[in-house]
C-alpha positions as CSV (number, residue, x, y, z in Angstrom):
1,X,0.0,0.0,0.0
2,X,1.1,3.6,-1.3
3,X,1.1,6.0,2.2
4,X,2.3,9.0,0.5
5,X,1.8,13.0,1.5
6,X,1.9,16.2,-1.0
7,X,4.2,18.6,1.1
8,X,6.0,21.2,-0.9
9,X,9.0,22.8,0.5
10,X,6.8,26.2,-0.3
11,X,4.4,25.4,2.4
12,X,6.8,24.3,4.9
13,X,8.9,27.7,4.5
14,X,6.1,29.8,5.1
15,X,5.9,28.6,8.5
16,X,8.7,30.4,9.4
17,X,9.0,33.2,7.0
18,X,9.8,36.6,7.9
19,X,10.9,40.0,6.7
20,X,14.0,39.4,6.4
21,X,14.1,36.3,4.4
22,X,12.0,37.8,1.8
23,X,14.3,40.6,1.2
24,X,17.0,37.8,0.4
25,X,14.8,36.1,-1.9
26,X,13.3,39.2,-4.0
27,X,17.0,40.4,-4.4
28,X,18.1,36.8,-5.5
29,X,14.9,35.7,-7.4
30,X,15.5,39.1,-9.7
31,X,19.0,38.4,-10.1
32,X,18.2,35.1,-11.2
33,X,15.4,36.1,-13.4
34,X,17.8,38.4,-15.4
35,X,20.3,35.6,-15.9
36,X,17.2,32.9,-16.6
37,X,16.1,35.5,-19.7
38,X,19.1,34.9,-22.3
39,X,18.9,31.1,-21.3
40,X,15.6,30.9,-21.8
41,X,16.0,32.2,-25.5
42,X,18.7,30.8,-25.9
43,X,17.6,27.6,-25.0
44,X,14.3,27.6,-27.3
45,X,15.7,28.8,-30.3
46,X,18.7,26.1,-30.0
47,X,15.7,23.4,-29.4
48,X,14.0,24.4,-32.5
49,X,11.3,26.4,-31.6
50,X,10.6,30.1,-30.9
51,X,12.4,32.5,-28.2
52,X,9.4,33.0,-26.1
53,X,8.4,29.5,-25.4
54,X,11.6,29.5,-23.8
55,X,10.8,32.2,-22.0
56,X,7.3,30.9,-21.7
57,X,9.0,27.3,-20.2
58,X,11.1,29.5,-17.8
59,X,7.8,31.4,-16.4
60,X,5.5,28.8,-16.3
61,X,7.7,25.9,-14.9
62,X,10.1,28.4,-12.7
63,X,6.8,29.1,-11.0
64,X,5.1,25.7,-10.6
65,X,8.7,24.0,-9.5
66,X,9.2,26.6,-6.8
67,X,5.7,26.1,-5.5
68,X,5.1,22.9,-5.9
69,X,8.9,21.1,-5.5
70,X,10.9,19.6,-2.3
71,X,13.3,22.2,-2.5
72,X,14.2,25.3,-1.1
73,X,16.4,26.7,-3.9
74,X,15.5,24.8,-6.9
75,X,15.6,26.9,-9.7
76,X,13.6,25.1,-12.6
77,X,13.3,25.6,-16.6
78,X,14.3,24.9,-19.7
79,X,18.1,23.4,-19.9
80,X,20.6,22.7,-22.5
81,X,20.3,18.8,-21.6
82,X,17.0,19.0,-23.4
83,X,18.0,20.7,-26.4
84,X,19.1,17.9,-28.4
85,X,15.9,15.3,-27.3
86,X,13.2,18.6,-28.1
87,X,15.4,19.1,-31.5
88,X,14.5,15.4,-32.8
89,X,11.4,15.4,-31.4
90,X,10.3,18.0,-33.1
91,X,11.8,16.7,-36.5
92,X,10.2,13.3,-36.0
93,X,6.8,14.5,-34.4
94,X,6.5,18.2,-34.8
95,X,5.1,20.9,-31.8
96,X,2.3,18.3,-31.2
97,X,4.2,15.6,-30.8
98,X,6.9,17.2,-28.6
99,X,3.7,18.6,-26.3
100,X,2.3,15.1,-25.9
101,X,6.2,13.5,-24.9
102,X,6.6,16.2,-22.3
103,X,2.9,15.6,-21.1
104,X,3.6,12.1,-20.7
105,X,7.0,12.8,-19.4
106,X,5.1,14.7,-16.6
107,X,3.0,11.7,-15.5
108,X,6.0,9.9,-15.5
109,X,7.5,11.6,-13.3
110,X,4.6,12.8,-10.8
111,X,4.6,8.6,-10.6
112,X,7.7,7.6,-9.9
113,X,7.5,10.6,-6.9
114,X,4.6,8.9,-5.9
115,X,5.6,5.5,-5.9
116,X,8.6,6.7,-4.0
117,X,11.1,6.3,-6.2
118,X,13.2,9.7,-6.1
119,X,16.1,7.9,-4.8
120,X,16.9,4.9,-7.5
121,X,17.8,7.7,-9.5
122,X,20.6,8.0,-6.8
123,X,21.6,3.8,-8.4
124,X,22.5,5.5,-12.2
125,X,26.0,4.7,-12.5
126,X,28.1,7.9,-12.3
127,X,30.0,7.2,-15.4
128,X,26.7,7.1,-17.4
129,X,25.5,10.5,-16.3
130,X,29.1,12.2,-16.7
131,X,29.3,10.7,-20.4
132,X,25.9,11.9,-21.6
133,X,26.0,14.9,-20.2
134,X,29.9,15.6,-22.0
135,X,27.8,14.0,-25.0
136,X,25.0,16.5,-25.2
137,X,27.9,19.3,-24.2
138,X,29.6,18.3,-27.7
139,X,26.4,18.5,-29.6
140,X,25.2,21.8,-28.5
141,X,28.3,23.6,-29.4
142,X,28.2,21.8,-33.0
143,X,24.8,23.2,-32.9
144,X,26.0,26.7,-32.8
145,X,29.1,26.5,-35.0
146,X,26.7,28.1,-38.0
147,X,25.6,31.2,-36.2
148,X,29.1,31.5,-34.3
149,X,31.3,32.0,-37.1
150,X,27.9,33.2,-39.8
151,X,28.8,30.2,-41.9
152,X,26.5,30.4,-45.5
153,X,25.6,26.7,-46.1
154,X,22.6,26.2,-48.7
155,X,19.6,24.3,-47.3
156,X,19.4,22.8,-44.0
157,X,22.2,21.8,-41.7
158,X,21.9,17.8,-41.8
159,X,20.7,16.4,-38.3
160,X,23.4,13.7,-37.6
161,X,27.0,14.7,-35.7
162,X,29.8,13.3,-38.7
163,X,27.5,14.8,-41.6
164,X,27.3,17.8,-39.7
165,X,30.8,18.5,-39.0
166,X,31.7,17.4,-42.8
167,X,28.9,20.7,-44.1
168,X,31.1,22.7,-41.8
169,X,34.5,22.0,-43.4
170,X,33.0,22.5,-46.6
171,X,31.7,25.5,-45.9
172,X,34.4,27.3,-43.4
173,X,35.8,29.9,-46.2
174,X,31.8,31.0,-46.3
175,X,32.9,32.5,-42.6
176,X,31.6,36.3,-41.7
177,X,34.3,38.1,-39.8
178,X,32.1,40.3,-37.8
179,X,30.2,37.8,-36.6
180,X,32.4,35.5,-35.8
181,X,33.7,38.8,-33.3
182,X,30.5,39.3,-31.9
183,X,30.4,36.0,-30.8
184,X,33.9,35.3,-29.5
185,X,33.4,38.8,-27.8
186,X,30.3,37.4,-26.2
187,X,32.3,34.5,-25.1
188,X,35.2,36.2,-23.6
189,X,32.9,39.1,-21.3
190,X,31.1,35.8,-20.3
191,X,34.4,34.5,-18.6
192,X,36.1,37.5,-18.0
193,X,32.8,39.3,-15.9
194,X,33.1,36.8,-12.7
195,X,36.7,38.7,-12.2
196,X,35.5,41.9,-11.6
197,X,32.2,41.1,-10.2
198,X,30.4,37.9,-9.0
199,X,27.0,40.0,-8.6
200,X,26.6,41.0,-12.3
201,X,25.6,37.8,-14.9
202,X,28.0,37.5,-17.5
203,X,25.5,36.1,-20.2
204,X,23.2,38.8,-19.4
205,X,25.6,41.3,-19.7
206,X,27.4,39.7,-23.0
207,X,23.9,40.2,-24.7
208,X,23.2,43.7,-23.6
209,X,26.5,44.8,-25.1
210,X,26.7,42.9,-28.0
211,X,22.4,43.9,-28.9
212,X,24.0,47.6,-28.5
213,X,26.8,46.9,-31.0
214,X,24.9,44.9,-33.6
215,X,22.5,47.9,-33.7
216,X,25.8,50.5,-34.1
217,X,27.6,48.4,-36.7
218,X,24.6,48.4,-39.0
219,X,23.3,51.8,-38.5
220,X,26.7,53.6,-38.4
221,X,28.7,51.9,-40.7
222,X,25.9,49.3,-42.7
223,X,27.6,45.9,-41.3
224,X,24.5,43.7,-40.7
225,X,24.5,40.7,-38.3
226,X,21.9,38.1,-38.3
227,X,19.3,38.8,-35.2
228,X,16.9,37.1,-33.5
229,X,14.1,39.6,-35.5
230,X,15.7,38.2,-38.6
231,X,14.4,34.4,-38.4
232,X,11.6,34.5,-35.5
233,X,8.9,37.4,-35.3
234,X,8.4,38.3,-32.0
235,X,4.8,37.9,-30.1
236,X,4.6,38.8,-26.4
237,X,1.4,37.9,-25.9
238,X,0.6,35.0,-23.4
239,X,-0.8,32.3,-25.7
240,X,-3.7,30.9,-24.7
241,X,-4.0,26.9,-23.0
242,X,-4.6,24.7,-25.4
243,X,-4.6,20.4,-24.3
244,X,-2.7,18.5,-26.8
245,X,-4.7,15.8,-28.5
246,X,-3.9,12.3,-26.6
247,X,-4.4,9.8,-29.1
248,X,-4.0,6.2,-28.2
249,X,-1.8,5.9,-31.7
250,X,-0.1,9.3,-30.8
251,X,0.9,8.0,-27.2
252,X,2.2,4.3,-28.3
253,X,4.8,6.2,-30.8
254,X,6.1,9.3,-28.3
255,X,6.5,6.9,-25.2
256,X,10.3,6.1,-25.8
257,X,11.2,10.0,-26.2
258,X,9.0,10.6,-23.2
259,X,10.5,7.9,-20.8
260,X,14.1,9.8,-22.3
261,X,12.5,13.2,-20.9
262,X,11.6,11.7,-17.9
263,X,14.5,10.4,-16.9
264,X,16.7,12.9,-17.8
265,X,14.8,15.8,-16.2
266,X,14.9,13.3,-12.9
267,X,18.6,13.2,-12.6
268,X,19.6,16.5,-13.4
269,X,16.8,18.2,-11.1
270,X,18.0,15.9,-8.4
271,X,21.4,16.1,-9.2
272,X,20.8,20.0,-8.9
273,X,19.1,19.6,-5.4
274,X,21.7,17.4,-4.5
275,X,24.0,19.6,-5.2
276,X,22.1,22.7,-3.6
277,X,21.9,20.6,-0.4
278,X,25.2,20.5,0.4
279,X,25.8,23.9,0.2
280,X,22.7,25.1,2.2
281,X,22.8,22.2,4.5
282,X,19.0,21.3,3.8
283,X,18.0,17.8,2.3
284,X,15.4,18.0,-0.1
285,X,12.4,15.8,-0.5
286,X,13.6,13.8,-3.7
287,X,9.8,12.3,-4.1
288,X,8.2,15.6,-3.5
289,X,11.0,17.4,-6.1
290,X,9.6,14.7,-8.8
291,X,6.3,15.2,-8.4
292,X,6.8,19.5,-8.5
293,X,8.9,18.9,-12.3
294,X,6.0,16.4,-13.0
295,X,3.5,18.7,-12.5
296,X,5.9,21.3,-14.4
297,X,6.2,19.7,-17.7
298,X,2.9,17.9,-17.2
299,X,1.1,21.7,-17.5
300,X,3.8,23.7,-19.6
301,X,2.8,22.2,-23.2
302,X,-0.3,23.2,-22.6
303,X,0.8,27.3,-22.7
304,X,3.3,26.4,-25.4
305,X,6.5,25.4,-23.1
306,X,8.8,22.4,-23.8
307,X,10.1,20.0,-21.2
308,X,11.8,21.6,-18.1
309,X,13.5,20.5,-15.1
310,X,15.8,22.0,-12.4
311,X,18.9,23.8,-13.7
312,X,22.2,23.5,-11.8
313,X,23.4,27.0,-12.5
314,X,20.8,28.7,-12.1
315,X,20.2,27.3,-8.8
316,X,23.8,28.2,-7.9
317,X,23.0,31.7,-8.6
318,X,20.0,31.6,-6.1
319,X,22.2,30.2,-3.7
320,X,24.8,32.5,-4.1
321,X,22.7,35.5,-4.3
322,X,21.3,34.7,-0.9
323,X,17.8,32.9,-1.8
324,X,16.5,31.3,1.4
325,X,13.3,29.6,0.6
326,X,11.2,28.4,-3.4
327,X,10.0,32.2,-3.2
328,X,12.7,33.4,-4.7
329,X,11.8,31.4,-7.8
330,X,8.7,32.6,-7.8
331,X,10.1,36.1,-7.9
332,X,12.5,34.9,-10.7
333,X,9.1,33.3,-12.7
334,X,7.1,36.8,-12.1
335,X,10.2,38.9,-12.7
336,X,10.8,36.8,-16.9
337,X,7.2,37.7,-16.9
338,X,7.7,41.2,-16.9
339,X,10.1,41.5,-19.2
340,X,7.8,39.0,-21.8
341,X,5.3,41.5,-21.3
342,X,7.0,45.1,-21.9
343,X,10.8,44.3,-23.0
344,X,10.2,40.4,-25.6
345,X,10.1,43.6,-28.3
346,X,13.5,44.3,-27.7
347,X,15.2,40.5,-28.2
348,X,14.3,41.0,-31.8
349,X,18.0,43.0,-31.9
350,X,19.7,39.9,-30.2
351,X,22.6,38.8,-32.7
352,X,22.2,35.5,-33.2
353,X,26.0,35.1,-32.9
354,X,25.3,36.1,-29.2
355,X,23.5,33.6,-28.7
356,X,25.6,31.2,-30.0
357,X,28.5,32.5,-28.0
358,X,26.2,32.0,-24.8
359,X,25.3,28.5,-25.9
360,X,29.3,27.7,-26.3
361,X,29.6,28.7,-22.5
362,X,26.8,26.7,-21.5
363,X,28.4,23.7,-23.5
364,X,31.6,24.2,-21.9
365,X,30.2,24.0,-18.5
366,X,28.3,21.1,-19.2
367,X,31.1,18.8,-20.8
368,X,32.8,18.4,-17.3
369,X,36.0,17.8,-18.9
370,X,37.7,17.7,-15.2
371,X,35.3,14.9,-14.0
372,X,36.1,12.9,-17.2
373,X,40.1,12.9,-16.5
374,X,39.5,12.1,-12.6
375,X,37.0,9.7,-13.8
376,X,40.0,8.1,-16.3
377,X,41.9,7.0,-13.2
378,X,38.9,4.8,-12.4
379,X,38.6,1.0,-13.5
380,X,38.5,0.0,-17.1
381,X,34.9,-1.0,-17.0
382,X,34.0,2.9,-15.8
383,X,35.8,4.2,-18.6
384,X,34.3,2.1,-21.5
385,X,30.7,2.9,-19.8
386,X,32.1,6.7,-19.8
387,X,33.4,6.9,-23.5
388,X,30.6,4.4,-24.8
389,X,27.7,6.2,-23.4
390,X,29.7,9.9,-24.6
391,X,30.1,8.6,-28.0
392,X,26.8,7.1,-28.5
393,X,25.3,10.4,-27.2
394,X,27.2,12.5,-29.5
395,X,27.5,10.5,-32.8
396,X,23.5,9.0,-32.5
397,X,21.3,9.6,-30.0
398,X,20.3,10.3,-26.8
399,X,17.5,8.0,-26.0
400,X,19.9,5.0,-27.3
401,X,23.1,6.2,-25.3
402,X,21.2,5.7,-21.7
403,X,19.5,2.8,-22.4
404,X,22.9,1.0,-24.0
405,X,24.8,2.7,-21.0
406,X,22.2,1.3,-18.2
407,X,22.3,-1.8,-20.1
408,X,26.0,-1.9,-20.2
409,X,26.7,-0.6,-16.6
410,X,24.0,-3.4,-15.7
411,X,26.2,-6.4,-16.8
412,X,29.2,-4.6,-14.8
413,X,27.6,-4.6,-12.1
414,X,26.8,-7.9,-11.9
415,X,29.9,-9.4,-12.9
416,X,31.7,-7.2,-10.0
417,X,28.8,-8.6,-7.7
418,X,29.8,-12.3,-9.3
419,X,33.8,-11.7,-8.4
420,X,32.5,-10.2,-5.1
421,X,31.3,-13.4,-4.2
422,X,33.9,-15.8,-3.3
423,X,33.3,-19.4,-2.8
424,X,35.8,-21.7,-0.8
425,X,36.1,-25.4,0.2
426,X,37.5,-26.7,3.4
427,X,38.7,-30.2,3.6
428,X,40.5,-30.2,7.4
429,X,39.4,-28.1,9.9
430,X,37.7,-24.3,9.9
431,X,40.1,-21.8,11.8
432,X,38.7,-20.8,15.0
433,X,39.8,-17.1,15.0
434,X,37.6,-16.7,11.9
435,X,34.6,-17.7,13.5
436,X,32.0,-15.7,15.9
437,X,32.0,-16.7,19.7
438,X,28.5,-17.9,19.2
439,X,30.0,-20.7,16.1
440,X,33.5,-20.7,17.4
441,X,33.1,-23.4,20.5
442,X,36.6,-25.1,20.7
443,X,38.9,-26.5,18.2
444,X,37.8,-30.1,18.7
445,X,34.3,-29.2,17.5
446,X,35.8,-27.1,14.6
447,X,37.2,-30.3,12.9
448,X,36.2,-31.1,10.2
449,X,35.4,-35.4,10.3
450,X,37.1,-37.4,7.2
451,X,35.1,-38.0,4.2
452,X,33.3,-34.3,4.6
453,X,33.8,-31.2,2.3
454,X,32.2,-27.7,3.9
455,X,31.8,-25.2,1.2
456,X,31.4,-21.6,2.4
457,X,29.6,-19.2,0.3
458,X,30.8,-15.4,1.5
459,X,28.4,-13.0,-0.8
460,X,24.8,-13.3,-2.5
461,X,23.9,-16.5,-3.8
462,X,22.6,-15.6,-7.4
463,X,22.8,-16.5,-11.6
464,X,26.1,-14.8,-11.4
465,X,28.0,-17.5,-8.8
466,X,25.8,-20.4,-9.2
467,X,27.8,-21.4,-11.9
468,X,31.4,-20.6,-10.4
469,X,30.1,-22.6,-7.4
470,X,29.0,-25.9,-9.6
471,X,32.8,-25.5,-11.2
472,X,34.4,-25.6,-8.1
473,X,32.5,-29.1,-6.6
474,X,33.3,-30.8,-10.1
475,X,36.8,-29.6,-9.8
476,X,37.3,-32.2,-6.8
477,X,38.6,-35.6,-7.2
478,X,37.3,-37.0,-4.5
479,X,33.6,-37.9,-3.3
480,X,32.6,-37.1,0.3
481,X,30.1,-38.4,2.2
482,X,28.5,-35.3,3.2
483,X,28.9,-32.1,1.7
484,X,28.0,-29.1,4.3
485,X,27.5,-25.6,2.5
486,X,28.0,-22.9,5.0
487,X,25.4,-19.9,3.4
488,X,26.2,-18.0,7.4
489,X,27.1,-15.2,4.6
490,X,24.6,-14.9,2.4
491,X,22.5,-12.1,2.6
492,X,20.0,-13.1,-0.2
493,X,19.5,-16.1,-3.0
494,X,17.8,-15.6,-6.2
495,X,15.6,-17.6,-8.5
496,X,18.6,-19.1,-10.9
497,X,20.8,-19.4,-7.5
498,X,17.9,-21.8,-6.1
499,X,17.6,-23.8,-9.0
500,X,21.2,-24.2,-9.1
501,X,21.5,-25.1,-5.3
502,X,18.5,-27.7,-6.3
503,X,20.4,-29.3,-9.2
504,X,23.7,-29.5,-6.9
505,X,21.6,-31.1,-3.9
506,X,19.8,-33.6,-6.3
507,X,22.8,-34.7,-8.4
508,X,24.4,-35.0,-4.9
509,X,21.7,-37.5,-3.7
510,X,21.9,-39.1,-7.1
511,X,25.6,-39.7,-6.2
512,X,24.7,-40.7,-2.4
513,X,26.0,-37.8,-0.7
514,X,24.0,-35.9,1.8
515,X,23.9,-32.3,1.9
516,X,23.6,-30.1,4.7
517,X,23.1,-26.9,5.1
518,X,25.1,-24.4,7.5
519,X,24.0,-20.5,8.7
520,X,21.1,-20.1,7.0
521,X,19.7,-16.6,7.8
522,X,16.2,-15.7,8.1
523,X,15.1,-14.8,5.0
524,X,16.8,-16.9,3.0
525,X,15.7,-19.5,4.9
526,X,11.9,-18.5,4.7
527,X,12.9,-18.3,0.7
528,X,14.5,-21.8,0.7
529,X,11.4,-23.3,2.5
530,X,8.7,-21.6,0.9
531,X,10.3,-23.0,-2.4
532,X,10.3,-26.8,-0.9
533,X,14.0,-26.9,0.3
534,X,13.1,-28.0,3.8
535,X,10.9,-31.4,2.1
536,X,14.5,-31.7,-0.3
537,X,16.6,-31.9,2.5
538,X,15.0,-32.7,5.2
539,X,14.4,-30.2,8.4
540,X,17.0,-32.1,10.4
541,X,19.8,-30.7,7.5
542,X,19.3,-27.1,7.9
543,X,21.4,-26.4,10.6
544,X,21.6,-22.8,12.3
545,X,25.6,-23.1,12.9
546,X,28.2,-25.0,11.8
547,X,29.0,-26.9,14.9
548,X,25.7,-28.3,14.8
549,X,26.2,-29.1,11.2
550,X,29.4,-31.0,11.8
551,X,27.7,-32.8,14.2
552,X,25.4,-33.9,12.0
553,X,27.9,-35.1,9.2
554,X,29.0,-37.2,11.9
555,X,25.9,-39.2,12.1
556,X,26.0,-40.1,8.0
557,X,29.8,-40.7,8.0
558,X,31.1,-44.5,8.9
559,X,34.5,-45.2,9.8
560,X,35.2,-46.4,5.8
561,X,33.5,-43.7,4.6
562,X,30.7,-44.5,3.5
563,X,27.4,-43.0,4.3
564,X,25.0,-45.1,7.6
């Protein structure tokens, strides 16, 4: 039964709100909803749709993440993880179909923070999520190689990476020295503006500058550089909600890029809490946090938005600005709509090369290059799940490179689980110092009688030792009389590891050996006797220690060694 209860970290702040820590939160909220506006476009046009649906995405979901999510400095909307998945989408399905993947993404997600599963996300294998992220880093900034150096290529930029890359080549002398200035500038007053103040966002200064020289170069001396106005006609009206059509036929075909959306916006809004936490010292409600970007991206299609989900550096601004509690995102949601309202006009003088130069930091953030060379002093197996998952991200696509990396880092997993559990035979006698007091007893009851073999398992008993196990008892010449297997270690036995442990215990019967068992915990042994072990065996050969168990090998052994 499902005991779950809606608490957003909202409501639990105003309980002890005050003055004060609204006056952090209006200054930070603003702050962030300054840096949030040249994301947001940035963000939508890269995705393939208009500026103000990112700006729309940022409003809409900023809000309904702050009020509705389990943390207290979450700072949700559209990312550069999602540019890349909304891209193809869109290709492959069109607006509709990207509305319907980022509605189902939202029920998705409002389930799995209902079924109280916020924290597998936790079990994703770290390599995984460092090479997909450095994946989608590589793809954005080939995204942007057009508009940051004003290539001229004929017809439409082809889709996949190589092809992609090849256009540019052919196409580099077609390269427009002004803009390719206006966007290296935009780059270089996004890195340099930290230096002389940490208040001030670099992006959002980069754009006001560089929208101020665009307009001087082509009314002053007639150099004209692609803007925003030039491919998308600005409308700062709120569009109004329409539901996208949920067709059974329309649903079956979107579910793959959905679960993608899904699980994506998962980790990298609780990777962003995560990270939040340790700074602030508050642990967010991972369930709750899943069930506030569920509702998010469950409700944004419907006012035009594309998927959302909390964004790590925007988040670090809040924090860093001194935002206390989720109503500084709801400042930074009412401040974007302001400016949609009275400034949207004004992005129509954006250079596009801006943008691009924005988009290049973001992709530089993003590609983690530091974590990928600590990452390649790690085990082999890490760095083939790394480059595997990086590559297949970058080269094909995303959907494919996490479920070939989960798939991958599954099998790894197990086999390190397999080599974790060891499995050794004792012929003599079972050293006393290795035992617990309550098994110990003395030395004389620690031998081990001629014509016995004790096999001790040390790990779980599942498909990936069973067969190591059934190796190892072939691999002896001779044939006991009793074979004891000492399971005092094993936390938990599986289906194949049962049918394995049948097999061994009925070929040993077959052979006229007895078998007896040794340690059996609790719940294995409810496992082993609801499956019909105890009838197999006989009670009188599960034993609760091992002393008891050599006592009973006693019984069946006969001084020539055969069994009584």
């Amino acid at each position: 039964m499902i005991s779950f209860s809606f608490k957003p970290e909202l409501a639990l702040s105003l309980k002890t709100y005050n003055k004060e820590k609204f006056m952090a939160d209006l200054m930070a909220g603003v702050i962030v909803g300054i840096v949030a506006l040249p994301l947001a476009i940035a963000f939508g046009i890269a995705s393939g749709v208009t500026p103000e649906k990112g700006i729309i995405t940022a409003i809409v979901a900023g809000f309904i993440i702050s009020a509705l999510g389990g943390s207290r400095v979450q700072i949700g909307g559209p990312t550069g993880a999602f540019i890349i998945i909304i891209y193809n989408i869109i290709q492959q399905y069109g607006l509709e179909g990207l509305a319907i993947a980022t509605v189902l993404a939202g029920i998705f997600l409002i389930l799995l923070g209902v079924f109280k599963l916020g924290t597998i996300i936790s079990y994703i294998p770290y390599p995984i999520i460092v090479g997909f992220t450095s994946g989608i880093a590589l793809t954005i900034f080939t995204t942007q190689i057009k508009d940051l150096f004003g290539l001229t290529i004929e017809g439409a930029v082809p889709a996949d990476f190589i092809s992609k890359w090849g256009v540019y080549f052919q196409n580099f002398g077609s390269l427009d020295i002004a803009t390719t200035a206006v966007g290296f500038v935009t780059v270089a007053i996004i890195f340099l503006t930290p230096m002389l103040s940490k208040k001030i966002p670099g992006a959002f200064l980069a754009i006001i500058i560089m929208t101020i020289a665009g307009v001087v170069m082509n009314t002053q001396f007639g150099i004209h550089i692609d803007t925003i106005g030039d491919r998308f006609k600005i409308d700062p009206s709120m569009p109004e909600p329409v539901v996208p059509a949920l067709t059974w036929e329309r649903i079956k075909g979107l579910v793959s890029p959905a679960i993608t959306i899904a699980v994506l916006g998962a980790i990298e809004s609780l990777l962003s809490a995560t990270v939040a936490d340790g700074i602030i010292g508050h642990k967010h409600n991972s369930n709750q946090e899943l069930i506030g970007q569920g509702l998010a991206n469950l409700l944004c299609p419907i006012f035009g938005g594309i998927p959302a989900t909390g964004a790590i550096a925007r988040t670090m601004t809040n924090i860093n600005n001194g935002g206390k509690t989720p109503v500084a995102g709801l400042v930074h949601a009412a401040i974007l709509l302001l400016i949609y309202f009275f400034l949207m006009p004004l992005a129509a003088y954006i250079p596009m090369a801006c943008l691009a130069g924005v988009l290049v930091v973001v992709s530089y953030n993003m590609s983690g290059w530091r974590t990928v060379k600590q990452l390649m002093k790690n085990p082999k197996s890490d760095i083939s799940v790394l480059w595997l998952t990086f590559i297949l991200t970058a080269i094909f696509d995303l959907t494919i490179a996490i479920e070939v990396g989960l798939v991958l880092a599954c099998f790894l997993c197990m086999r390190r689980m397999a080599e974790t559990t060891q499995v050794s035979v004792l012929t003599d006698e079972i050293n006393p110092e290795m035992e617990t007091e309550m098994e110990a007893g003395n030395i004389e009851h620690l031998i081990i009688p001629e014509h016995v073999e004790v096999y001790e398992i040390n790990g779980p008993y599942f498909f990936g030792i069973a067969n190591k196990f059934e190796d190892i008892m072939n691999g002896m010449n001779d044939v006991p009389a009793v074979r004891i297997i000492r399971m005092r270690k094993v936390p938990f036995i599986d289906s194949t590891g049962m049918h394995n442990l049948q097999n061994l215990i009925e070929m040993s019967h077959n052979n006229g050996i007895e078998v007896v068992l040794s340690g059996v915990n609790e719940k294995v042994g409810a496992t082993l006797k609801k499956n019909g072990f105890n009838a197999l065996l006989g009670e009188q050969n599960i034993c609760s220690n091992i002393n008891e168990a050599l006592n009973k090998a006693k019984e069946y052994v006969t001084k020539d060694g055969s069994n009584k």
